[in-house]
C-alpha positions in Angstrom: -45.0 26.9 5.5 -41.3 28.6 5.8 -38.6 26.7 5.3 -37.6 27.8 9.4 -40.8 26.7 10.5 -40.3 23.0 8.4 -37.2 23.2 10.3 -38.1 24.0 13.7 -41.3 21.3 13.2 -38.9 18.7 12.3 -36.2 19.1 14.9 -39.8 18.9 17.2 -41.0 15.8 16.5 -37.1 14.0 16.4 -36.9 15.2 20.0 -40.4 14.4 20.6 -38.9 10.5 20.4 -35.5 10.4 21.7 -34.7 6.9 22.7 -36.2 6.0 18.7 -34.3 8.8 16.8 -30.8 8.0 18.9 -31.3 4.2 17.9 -31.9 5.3 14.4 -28.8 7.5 14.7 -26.3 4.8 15.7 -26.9 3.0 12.6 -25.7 5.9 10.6 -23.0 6.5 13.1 -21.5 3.3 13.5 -21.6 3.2 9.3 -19.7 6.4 8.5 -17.2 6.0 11.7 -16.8 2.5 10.0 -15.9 4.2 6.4 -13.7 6.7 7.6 -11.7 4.7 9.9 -11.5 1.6 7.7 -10.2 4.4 4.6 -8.1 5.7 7.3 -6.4 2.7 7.8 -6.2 2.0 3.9 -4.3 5.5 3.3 -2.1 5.2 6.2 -0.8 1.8 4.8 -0.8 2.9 1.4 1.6 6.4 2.5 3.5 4.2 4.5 4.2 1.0 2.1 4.8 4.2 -0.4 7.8 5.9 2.0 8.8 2.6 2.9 10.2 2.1 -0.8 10.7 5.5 -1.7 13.5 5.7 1.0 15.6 3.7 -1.4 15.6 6.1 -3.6 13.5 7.4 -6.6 16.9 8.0 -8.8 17.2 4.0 -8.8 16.7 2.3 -12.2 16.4 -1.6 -12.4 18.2 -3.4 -15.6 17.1 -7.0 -16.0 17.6 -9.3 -18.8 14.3 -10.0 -21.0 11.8 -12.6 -21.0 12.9 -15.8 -22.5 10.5 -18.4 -24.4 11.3 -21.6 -24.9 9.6 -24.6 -26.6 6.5 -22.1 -27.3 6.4 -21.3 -23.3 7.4 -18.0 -22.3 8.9 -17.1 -19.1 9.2 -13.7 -17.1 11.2 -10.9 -16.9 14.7 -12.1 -16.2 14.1 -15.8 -16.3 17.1 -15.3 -19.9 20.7 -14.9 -19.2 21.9 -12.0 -21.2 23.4 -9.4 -18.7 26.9 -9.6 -17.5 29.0 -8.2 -15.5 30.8 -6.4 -18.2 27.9 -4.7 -19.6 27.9 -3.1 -16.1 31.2 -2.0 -16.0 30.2 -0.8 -19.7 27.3 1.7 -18.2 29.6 3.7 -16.0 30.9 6.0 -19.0 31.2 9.6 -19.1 30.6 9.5 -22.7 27.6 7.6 -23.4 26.1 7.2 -20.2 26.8 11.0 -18.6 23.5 10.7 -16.7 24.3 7.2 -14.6 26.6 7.8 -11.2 27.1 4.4 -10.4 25.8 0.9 -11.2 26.1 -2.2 -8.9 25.4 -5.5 -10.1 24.1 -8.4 -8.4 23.9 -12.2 -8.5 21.4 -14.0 -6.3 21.2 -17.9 -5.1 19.5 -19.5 -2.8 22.2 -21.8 0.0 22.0 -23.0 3.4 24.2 -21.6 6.2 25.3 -23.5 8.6 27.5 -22.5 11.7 28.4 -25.1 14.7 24.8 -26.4 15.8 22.8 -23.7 13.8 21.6 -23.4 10.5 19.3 -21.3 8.6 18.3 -21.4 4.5 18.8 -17.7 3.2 19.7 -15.8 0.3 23.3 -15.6 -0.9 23.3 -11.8 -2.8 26.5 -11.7 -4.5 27.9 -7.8 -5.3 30.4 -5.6 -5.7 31.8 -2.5 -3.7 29.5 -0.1 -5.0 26.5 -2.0 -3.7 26.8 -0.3 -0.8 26.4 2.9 -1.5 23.9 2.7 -4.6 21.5 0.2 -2.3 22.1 2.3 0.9 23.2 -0.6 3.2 26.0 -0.1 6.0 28.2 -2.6 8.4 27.3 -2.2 11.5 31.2 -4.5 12.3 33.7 -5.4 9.5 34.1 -4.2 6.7 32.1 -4.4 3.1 33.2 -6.3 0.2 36.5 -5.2 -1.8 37.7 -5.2 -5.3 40.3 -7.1 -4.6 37.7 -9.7 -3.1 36.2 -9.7 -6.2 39.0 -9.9 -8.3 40.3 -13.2 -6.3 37.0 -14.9 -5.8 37.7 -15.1 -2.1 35.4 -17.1 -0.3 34.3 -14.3 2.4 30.8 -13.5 3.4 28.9 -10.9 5.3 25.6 -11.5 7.0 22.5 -10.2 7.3 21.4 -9.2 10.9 18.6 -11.6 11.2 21.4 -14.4 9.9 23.9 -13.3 12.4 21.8 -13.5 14.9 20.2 -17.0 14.4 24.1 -18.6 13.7 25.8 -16.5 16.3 23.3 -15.5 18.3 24.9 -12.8 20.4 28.1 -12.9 19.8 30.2 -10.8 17.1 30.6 -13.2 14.0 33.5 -11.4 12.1 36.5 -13.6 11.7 34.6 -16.5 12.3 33.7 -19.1 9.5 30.2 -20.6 7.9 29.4 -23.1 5.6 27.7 -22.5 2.8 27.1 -25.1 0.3 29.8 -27.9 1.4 32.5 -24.7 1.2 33.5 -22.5 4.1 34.0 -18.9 4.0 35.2 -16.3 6.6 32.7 -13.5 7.9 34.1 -10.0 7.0 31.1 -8.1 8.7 27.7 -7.9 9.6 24.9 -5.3 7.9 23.6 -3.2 10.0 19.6 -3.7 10.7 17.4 -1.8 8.3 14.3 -3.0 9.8 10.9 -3.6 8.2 9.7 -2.1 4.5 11.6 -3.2 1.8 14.9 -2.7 3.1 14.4 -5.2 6.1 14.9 -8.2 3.5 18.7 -7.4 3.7 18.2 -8.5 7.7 17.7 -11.9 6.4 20.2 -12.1 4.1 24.1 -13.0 3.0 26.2 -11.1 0.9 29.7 -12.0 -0.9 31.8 -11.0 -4.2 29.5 -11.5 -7.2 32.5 -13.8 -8.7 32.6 -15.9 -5.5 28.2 -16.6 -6.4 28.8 -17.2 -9.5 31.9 -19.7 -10.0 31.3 -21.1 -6.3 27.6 -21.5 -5.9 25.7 -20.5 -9.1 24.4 -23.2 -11.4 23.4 -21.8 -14.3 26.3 -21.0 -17.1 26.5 -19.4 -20.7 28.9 -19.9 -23.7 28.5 -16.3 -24.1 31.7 -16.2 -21.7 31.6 -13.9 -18.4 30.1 -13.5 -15.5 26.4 -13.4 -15.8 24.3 -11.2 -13.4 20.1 -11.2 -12.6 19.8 -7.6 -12.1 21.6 -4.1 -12.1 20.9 -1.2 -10.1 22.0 1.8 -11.9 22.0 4.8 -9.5 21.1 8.2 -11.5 22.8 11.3 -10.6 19.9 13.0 -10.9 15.8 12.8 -10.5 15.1 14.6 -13.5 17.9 12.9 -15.5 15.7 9.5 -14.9 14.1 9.5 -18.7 17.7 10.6 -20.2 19.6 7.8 -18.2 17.0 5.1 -19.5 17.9 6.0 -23.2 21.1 6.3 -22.5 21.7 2.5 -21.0 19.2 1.1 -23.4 22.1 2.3 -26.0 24.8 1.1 -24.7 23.1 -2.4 -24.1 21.7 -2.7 -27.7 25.5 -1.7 -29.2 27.2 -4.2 -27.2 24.3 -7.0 -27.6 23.8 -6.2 -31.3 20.2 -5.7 -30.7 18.3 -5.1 -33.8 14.7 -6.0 -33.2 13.2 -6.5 -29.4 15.1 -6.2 -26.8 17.0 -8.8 -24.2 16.6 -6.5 -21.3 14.1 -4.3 -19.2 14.8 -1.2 -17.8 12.7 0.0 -14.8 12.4 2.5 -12.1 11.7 3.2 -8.7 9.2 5.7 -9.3 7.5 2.9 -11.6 7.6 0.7 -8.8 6.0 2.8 -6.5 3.0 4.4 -9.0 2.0 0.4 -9.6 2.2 0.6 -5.5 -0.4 3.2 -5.3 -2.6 1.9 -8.1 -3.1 -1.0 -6.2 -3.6 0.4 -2.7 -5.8 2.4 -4.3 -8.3 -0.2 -5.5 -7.2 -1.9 -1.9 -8.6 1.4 -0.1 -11.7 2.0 -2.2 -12.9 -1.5 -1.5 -12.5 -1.0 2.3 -14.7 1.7 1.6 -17.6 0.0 0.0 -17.3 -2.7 2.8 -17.8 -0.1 5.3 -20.6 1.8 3.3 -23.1 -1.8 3.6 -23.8 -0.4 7.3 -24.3 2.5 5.9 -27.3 1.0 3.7 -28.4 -0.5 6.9 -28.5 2.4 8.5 -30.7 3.8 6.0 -33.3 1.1 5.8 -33.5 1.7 9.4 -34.2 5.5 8.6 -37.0 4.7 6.7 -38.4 1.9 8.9 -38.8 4.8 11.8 -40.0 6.9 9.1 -42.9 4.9 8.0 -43.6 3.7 11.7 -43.8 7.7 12.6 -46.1 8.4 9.8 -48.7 5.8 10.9 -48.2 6.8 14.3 -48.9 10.5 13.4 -51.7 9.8 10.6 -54.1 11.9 12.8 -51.8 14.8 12.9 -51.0 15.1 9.3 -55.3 14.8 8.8 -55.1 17.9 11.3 -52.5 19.3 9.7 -54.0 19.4 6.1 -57.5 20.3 7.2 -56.0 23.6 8.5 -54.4 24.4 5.2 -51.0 22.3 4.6 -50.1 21.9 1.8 -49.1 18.0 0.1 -45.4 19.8 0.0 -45.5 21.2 3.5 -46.0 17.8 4.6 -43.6 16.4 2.5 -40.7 18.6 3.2 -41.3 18.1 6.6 -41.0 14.3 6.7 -37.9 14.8 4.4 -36.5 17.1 6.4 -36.6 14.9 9.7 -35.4 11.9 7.7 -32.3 14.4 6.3 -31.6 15.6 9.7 -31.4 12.5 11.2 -28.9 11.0 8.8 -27.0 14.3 9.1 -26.8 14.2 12.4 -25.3 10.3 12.4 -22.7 11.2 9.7 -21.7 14.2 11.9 -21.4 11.8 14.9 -19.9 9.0 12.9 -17.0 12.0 11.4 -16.2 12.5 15.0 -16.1 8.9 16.1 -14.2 7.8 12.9 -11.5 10.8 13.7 -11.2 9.4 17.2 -11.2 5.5 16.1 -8.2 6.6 13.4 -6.0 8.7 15.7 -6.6 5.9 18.5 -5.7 3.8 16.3 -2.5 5.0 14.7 1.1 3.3 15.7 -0.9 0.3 17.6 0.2 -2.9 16.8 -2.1 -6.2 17.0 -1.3 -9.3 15.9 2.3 -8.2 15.2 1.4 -5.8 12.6 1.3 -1.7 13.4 -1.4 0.3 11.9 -0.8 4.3 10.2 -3.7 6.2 9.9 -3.9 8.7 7.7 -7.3 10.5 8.3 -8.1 13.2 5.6 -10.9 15.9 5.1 -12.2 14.5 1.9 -12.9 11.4 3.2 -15.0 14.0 6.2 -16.8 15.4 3.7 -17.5 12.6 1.4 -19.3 10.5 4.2 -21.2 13.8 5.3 -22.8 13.8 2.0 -23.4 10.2 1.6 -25.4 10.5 5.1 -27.2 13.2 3.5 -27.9 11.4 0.2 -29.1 8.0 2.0 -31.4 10.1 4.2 -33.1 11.9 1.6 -33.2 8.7 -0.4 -34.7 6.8 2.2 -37.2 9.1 3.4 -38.7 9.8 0.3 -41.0 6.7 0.4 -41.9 7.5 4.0 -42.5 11.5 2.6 -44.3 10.8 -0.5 -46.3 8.4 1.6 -47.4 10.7 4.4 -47.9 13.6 1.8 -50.6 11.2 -0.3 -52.9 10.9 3.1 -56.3 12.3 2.6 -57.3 14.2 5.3 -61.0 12.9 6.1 -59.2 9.2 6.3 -56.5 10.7 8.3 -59.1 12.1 10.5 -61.1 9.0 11.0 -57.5 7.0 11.7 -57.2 5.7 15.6 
């Protein structure tokens, strides 16, 4: 029998049954729309976590002191105090660091804020001028943080958005006063908001001169003399100076530090930041997937449930079928076939379901959080052929079973 006529025989008997072969479809359907809409979701998360921090800035480099172990106990990356402000200043040099365009320390502590009635526990970020351009922060009234700020230690602050608008509420803070830690200091400005991702944690902090943290509110001192600072963000002049600039600052700290074996600091980048990111939203996205691909597997047992029920039902017609001539593979292929075409036809239905479900979905919010979609081809084809697979998988049983009848028996069946 032709390959057509296996075909046309097939697509025969489906129809023959239509309320039975549409139930058998929806499994199949409701299992790839459920895989590609689930992926969907993982991808558009994982694109948009991903943009979220590249909009810092992939020519950003990290420098944080070392681990530190103490009394056999070893703690994380900078949990030791060995960067100050000096070494800093020290990487802004045409000589030995031609690759970095500016650096900006910080110095972080946790305070409460308190202004009139209101109060709020927060981050107290303590930075320099350049801060504001290497982080990409703005005022959105005042003014940033001066030199001369930092040279005097003065005891000025500027909020974060979220801050502002739990002490102040509505009105403009500037010129006013907080309390932060028993001391008062003046409000210079207000950040403007940067939202959600990454940058949105400045909303809910407070910024002031990295002096002012560290001889008002830090606790933590060293005899090494100084001011001591958790982390500085180097900003590279160029993307494809990033590997350069990372030899070039690991220098400059081991000179000054006297470094001769490991290291007392950690140099990282954004882009390092952001491959870990996709690493794990990777594993995050495949294991929506195999959630997703159990009603898949459901959806094939239910294939070859209808399979075997349609080859007792049509025991007769296979003992017809042989007597005349077919062939043990004629009547296998068919029963493939129909098992193949009904799985195809599913996945087909679930791609176009699972397109719709993802665009539908994309920029909704529930619950507070919006989804992104990101709906790709791959993903298309990769359930179309999964379909395809599980049918022919689970209709081989049903096949081989229907092929093994002998046609007197089949004959005799009622």
């Amino acid at each position: 029998m032709s390959p057509l006529t296996t075909l046309i025989s097939a697509l025969s008997s489906i129809g023959a049954n239509k309320l039975r072969s549409g139930l058998t479809l929806l499994g199949i359907v409701i299992g790839v729309a459920a895989v590609i809409s689930l992926m969907a979701i993982g991808r558009g998360a994982q694109q948009a976590i991903t943009a979220n921090i590249a909009a810092l800035g992939t020519n950003l480099l990290f420098v944080r002191p070392g681990s530190t172990t103490q009394g056999g106990v070893s703690g994380g990356q900078g949990s030791a105090f060995t960067l100050t402000l000096d070494d800093a200043y020290a990487l802004v040099d045409a000589l030995y660091t031609p690759s970095v365009a500016a650096v900006a320390p910080e110095l972080r502590a946790g305070a409460q804020v308190v202004a009139g009635s209101k109060n709020t526990r927060t981050q107290v970020v303590g930075v320099t001028p350049e801060y504001e351009f290497v982080r990409n922060i703005s005022v959105s009234s005042g003014q940033f943080i001066t030199w001369g700020q930092v040279d005097n230690r003065s005891e000025v602050v500027i909020l974060g958005s979220q801050v502002s608008q739990t002490l102040f509420e509505f009105r403009d803070p500037v010129g006013q006063t907080v309390r932060i830690n028993g001391r008062l200091f003046t409000v210079t400005g207000v950040l403007k908001s940067m939202g959600g991702g990454p940058q949105g944690a400045f909303d809910d902090q407070v910024l002031m001169p990295i002096t002012t943290v560290y001889y008002r509110l830090a606790s933590q001192r060293t005899t090494q003399g100084g001011v001591t600072v958790q982390t500085i963000n180097v900003q590279v002049g160029s993307s494809n100076a990033m590997d350069s600039a990372v030899q070039q600052i690991a220098t400059v700290l081991r000179l000054r530090h006297r470094i001769t074996s490991a290291d007392d600091f950690t140099v990282t980048s954004q882009q390092a930041t952001i491959d870990t990111l996709q690493a794990t939203t990777n594993t995050f996205v495949v294991f929506l997937g195999a959630i997703a691909s159990i009603s898949l597997l459901v959806g094939g047992i239910g294939i070859m449930n209808i399979m075997l029920v349609s080859v007792t039902e049509r025991t007769r017609e296979i003992g017809i079928r042989k007597a005349i001539g077919a062939k043990r593979r004629d009547i296998l292929f068919q029963f493939m076939s129909e098992a193949t075409l009904l799985s195809l036809g599913g996945g087909g239905i679930g791609v176009l379901l699972g397109l719709a479900l993802s665009r539908l979905l994309n920029g909704r919010s529930l619950g507070g959080q919006t989804f992104h979609t990101a709906f790709s081809g791959d993903i298309a084809v990769l359930a179309l052929i999964v379909s395809a697979v599980i049918g022919i998988f689970f209709g081989i049983y049903p096949a081989f079973r229907a092929a093994r009848l002998h046609p007197i028996e089949a004959l005799r069946h009622e």
